[in-house]
PDB file of N, H, CA, C and O in Angstrom:
ATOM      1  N   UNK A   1     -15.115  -3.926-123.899  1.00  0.00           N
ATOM      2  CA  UNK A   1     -15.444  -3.668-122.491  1.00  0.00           C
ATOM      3  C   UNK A   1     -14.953  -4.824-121.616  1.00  0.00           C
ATOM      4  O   UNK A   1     -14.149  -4.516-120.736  1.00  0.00           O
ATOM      5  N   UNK A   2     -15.415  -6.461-121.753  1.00  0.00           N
ATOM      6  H   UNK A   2     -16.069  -6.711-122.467  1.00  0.00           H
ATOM      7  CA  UNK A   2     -14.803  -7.254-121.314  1.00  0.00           C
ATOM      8  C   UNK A   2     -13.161  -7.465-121.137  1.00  0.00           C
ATOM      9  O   UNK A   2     -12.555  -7.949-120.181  1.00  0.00           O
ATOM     10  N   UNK A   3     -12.669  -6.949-122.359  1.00  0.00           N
ATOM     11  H   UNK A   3     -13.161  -6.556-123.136  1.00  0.00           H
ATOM     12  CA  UNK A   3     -10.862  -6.829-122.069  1.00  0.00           C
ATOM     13  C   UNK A   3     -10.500  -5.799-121.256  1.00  0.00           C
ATOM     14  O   UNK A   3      -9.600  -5.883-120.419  1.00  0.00           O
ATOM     15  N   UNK A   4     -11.193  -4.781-121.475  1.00  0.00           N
ATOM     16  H   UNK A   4     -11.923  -4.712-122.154  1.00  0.00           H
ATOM     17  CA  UNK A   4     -10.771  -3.650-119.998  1.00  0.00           C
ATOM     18  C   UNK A   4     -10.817  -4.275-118.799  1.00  0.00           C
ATOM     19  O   UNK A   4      -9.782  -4.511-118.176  1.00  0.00           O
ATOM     20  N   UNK A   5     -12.518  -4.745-118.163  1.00  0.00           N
ATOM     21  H   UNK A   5     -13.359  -4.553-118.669  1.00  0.00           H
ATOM     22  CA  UNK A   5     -12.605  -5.380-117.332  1.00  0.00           C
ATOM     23  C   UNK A   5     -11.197  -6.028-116.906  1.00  0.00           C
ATOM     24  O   UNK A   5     -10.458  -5.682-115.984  1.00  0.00           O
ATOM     25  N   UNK A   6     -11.031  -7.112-117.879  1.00  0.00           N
ATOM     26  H   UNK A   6     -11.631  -7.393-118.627  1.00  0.00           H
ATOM     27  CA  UNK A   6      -9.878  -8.132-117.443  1.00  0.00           C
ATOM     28  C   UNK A   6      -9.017  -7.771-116.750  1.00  0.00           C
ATOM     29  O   UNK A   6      -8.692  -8.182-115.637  1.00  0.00           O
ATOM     30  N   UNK A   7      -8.275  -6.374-117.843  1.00  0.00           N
ATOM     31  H   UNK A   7      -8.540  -6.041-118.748  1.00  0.00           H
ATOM     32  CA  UNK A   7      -7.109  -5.811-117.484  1.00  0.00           C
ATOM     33  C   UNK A   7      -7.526  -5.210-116.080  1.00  0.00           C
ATOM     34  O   UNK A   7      -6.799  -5.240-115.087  1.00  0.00           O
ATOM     35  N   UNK A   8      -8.335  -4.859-116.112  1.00  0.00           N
ATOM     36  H   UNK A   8      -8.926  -4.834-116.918  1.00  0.00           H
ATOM     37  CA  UNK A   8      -8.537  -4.023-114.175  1.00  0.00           C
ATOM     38  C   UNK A   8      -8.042  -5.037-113.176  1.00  0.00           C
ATOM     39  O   UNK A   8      -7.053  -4.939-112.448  1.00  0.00           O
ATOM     40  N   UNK A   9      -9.088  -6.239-113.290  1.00  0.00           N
ATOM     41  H   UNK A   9      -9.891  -6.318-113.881  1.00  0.00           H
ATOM     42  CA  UNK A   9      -9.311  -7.772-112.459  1.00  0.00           C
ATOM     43  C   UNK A   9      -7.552  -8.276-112.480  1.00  0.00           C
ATOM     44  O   UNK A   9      -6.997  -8.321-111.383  1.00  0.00           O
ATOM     45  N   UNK A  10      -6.938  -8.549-113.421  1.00  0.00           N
ATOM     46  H   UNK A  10      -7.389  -8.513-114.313  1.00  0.00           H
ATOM     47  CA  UNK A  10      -5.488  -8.517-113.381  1.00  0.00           C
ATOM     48  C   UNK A  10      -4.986  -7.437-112.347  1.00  0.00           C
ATOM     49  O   UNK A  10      -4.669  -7.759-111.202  1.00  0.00           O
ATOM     50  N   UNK A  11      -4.945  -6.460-112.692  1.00  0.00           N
ATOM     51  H   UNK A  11      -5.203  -6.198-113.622  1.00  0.00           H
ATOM     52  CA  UNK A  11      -4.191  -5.469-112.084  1.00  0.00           C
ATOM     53  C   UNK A  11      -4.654  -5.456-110.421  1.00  0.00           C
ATOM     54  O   UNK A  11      -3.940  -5.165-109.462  1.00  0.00           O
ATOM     55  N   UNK A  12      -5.506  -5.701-110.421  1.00  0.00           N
ATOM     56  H   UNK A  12      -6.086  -5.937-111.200  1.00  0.00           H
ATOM     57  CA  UNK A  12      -6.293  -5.781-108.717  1.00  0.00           C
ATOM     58  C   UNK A  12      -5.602  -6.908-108.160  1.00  0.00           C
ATOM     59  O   UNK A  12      -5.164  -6.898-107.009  1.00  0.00           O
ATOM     60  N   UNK A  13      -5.466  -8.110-109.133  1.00  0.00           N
ATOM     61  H   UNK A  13      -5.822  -8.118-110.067  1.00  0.00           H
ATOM     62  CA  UNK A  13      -4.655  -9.337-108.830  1.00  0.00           C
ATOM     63  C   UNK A  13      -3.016  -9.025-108.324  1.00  0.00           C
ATOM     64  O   UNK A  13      -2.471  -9.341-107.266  1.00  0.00           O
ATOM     65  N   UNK A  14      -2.610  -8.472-109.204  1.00  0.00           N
ATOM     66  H   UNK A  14      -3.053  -8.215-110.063  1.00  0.00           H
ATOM     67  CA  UNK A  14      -1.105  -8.008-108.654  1.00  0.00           C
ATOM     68  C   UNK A  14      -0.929  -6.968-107.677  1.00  0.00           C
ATOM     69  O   UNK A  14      -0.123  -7.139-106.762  1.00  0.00           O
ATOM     70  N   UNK A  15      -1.562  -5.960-107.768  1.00  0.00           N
ATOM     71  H   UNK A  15      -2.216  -5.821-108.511  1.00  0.00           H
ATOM     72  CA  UNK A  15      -1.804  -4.659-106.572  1.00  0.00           C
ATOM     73  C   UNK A  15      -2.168  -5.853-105.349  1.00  0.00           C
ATOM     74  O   UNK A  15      -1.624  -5.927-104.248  1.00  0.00           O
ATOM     75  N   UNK A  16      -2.897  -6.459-105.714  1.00  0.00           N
ATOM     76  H   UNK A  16      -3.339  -6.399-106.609  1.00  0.00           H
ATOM     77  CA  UNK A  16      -3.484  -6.727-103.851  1.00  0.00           C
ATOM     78  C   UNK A  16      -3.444  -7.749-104.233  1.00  0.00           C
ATOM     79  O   UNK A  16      -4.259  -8.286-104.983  1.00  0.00           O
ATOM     80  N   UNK A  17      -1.852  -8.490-103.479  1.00  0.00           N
ATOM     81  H   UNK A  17      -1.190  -8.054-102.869  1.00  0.00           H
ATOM     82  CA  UNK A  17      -1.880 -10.202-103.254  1.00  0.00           C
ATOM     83  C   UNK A  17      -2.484 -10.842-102.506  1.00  0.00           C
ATOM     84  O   UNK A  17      -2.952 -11.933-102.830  1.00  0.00           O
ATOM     85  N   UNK A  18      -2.620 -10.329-101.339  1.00  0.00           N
ATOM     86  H   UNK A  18      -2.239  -9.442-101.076  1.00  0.00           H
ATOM     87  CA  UNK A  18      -3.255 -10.929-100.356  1.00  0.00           C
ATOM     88  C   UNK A  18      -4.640 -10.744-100.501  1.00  0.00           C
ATOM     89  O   UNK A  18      -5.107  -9.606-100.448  1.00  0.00           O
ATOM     90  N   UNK A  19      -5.726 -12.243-100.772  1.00  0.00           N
ATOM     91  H   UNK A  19      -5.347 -13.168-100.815  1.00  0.00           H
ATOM     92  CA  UNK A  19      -6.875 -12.137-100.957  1.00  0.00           C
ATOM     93  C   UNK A  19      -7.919 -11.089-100.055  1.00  0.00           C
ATOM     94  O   UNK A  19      -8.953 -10.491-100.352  1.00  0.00           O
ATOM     95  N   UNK A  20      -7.073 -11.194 -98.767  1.00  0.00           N
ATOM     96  H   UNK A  20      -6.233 -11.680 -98.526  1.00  0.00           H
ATOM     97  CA  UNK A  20      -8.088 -10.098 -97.765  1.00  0.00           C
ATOM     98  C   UNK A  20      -7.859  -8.784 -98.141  1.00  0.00           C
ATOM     99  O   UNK A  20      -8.714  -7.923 -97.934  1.00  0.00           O
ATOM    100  N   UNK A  21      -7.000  -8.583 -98.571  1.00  0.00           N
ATOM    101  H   UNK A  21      -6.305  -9.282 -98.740  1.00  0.00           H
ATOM    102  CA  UNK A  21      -6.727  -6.907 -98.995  1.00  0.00           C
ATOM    103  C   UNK A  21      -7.935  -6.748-100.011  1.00  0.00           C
ATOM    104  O   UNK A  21      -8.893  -5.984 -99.886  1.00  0.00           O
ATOM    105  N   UNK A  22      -7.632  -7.800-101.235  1.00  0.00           N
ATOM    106  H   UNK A  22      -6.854  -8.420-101.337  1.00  0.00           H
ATOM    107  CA  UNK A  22      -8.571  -8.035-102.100  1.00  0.00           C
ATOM    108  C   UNK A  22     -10.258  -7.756-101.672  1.00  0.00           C
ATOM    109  O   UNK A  22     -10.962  -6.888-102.188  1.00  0.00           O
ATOM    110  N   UNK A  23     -10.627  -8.582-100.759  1.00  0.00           N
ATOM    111  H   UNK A  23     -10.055  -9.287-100.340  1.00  0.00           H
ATOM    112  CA  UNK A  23     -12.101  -8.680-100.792  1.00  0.00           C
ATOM    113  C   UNK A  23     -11.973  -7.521 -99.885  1.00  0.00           C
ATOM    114  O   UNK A  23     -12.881  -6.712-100.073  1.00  0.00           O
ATOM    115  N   UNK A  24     -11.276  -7.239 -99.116  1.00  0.00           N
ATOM    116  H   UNK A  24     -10.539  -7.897 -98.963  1.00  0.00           H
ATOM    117  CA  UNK A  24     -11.719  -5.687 -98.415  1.00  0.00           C
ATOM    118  C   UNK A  24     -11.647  -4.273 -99.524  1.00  0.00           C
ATOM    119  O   UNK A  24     -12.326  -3.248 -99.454  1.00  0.00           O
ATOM    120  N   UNK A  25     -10.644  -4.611-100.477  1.00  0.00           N
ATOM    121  H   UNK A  25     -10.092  -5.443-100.534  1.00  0.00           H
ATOM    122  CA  UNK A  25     -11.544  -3.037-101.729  1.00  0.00           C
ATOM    123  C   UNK A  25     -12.926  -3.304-101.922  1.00  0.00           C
ATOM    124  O   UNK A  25     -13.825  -2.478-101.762  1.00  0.00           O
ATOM    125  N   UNK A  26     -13.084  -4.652-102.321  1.00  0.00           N
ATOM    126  H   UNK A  26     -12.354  -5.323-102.451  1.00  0.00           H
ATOM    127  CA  UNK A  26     -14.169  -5.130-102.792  1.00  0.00           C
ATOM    128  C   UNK A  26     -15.616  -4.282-102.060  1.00  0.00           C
ATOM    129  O   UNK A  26     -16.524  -3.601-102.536  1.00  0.00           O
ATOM    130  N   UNK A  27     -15.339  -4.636-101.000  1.00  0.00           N
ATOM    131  H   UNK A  27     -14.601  -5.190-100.613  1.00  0.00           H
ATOM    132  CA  UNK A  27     -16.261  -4.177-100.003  1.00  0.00           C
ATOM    133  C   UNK A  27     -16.470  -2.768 -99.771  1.00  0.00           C
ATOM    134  O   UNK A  27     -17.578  -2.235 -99.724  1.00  0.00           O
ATOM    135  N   UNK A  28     -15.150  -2.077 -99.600  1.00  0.00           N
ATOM    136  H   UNK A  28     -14.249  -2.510 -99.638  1.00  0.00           H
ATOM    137  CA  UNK A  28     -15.190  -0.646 -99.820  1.00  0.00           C
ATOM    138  C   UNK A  28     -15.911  -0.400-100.865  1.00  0.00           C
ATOM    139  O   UNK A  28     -17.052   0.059-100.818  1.00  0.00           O
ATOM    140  N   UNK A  29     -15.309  -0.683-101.861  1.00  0.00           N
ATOM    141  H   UNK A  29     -14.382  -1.056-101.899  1.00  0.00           H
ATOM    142  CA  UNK A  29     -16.148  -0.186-102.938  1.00  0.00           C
ATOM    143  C   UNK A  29     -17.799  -0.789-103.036  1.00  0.00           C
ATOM    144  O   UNK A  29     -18.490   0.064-103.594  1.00  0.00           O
ATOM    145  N   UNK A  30     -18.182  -1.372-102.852  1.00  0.00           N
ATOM    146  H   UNK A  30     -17.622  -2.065-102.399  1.00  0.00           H
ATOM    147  CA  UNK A  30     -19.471  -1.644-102.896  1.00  0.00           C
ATOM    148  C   UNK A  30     -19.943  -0.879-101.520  1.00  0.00           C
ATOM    149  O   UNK A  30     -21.110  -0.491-101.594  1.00  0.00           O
ATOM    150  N   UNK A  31     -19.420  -0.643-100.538  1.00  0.00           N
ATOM    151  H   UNK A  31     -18.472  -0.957-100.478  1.00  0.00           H
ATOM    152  CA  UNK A  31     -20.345   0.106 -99.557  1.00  0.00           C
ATOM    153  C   UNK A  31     -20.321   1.974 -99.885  1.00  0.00           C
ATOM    154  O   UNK A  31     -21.085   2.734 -99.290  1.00  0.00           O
ATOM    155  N   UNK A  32     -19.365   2.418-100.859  1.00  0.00           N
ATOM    156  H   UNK A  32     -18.744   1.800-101.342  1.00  0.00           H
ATOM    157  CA  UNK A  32     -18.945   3.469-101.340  1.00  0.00           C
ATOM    158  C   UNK A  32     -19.887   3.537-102.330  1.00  0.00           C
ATOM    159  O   UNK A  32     -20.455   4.627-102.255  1.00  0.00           O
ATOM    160  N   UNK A  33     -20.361   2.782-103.334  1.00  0.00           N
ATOM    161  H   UNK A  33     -19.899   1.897-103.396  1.00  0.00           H
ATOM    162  CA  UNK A  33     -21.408   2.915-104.275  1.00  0.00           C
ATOM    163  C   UNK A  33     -22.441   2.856-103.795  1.00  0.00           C
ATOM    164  O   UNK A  33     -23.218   3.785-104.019  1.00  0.00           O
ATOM    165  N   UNK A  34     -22.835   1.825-103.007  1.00  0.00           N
ATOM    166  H   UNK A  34     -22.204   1.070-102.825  1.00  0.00           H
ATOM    167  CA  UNK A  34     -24.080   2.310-101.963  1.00  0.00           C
ATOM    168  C   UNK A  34     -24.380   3.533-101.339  1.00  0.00           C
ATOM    169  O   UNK A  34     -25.495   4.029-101.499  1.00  0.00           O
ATOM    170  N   UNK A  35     -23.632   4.012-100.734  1.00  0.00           N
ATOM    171  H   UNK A  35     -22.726   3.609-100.604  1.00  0.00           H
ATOM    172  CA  UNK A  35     -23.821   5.389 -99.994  1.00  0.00           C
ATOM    173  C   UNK A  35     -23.945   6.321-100.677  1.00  0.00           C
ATOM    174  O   UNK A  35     -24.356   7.312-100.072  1.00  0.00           O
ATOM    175  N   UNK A  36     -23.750   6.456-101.798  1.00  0.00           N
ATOM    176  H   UNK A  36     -23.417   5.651-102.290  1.00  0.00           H
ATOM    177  CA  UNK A  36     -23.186   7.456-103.172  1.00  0.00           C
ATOM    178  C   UNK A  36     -24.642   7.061-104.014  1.00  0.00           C
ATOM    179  O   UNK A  36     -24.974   7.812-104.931  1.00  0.00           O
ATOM    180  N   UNK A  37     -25.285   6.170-103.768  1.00  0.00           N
ATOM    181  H   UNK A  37     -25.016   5.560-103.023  1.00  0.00           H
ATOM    182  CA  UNK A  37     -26.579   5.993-104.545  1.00  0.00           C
ATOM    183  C   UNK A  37     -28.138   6.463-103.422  1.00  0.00           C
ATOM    184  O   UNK A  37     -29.258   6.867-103.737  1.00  0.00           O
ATOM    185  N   UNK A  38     -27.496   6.160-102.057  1.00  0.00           N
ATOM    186  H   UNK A  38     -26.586   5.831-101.801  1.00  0.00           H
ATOM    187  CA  UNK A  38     -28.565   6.743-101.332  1.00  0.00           C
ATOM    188  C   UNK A  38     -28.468   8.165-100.842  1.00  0.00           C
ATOM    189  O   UNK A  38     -29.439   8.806-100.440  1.00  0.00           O
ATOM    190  N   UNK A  39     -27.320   8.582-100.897  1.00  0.00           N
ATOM    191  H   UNK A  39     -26.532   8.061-101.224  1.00  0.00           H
ATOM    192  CA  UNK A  39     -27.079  10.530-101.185  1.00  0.00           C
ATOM    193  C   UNK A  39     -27.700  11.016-101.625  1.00  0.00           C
ATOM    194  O   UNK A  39     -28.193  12.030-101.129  1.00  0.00           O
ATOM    195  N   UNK A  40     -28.136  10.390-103.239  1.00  0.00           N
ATOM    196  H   UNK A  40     -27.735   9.566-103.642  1.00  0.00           H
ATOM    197  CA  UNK A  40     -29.086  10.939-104.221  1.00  0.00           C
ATOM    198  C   UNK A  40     -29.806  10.915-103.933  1.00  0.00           C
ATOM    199  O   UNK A  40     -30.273  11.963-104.380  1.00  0.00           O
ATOM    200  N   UNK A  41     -30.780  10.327-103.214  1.00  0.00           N
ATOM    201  H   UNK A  41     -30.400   9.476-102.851  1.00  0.00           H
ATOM    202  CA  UNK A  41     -32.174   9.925-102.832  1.00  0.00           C
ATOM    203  C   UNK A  41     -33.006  11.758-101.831  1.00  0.00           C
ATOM    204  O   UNK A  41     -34.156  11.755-101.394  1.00  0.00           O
TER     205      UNK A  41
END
């Protein structure tokens, strides 16, 4: 599981050079799992 991980975290590294691109999936995705957990509710 940890070597998958890696390989993702790599691949996110080369897809998105620019750190802001970076922390903005980041964010998407965490406000996308949020919303997707209070749907259920």
């Amino acid at each position: 599981m940890d070597a998958q991980k890696k390989q993702v975290d790599d691949w996110y590294r080369t897809t998105f050079r620019a750190q802001a691109e970076l922390n903005a999936l980041q964010e998407l995705s965490r406000l996308v799992g949020g919303a997707g957990r209070r749907r259920g509710e």
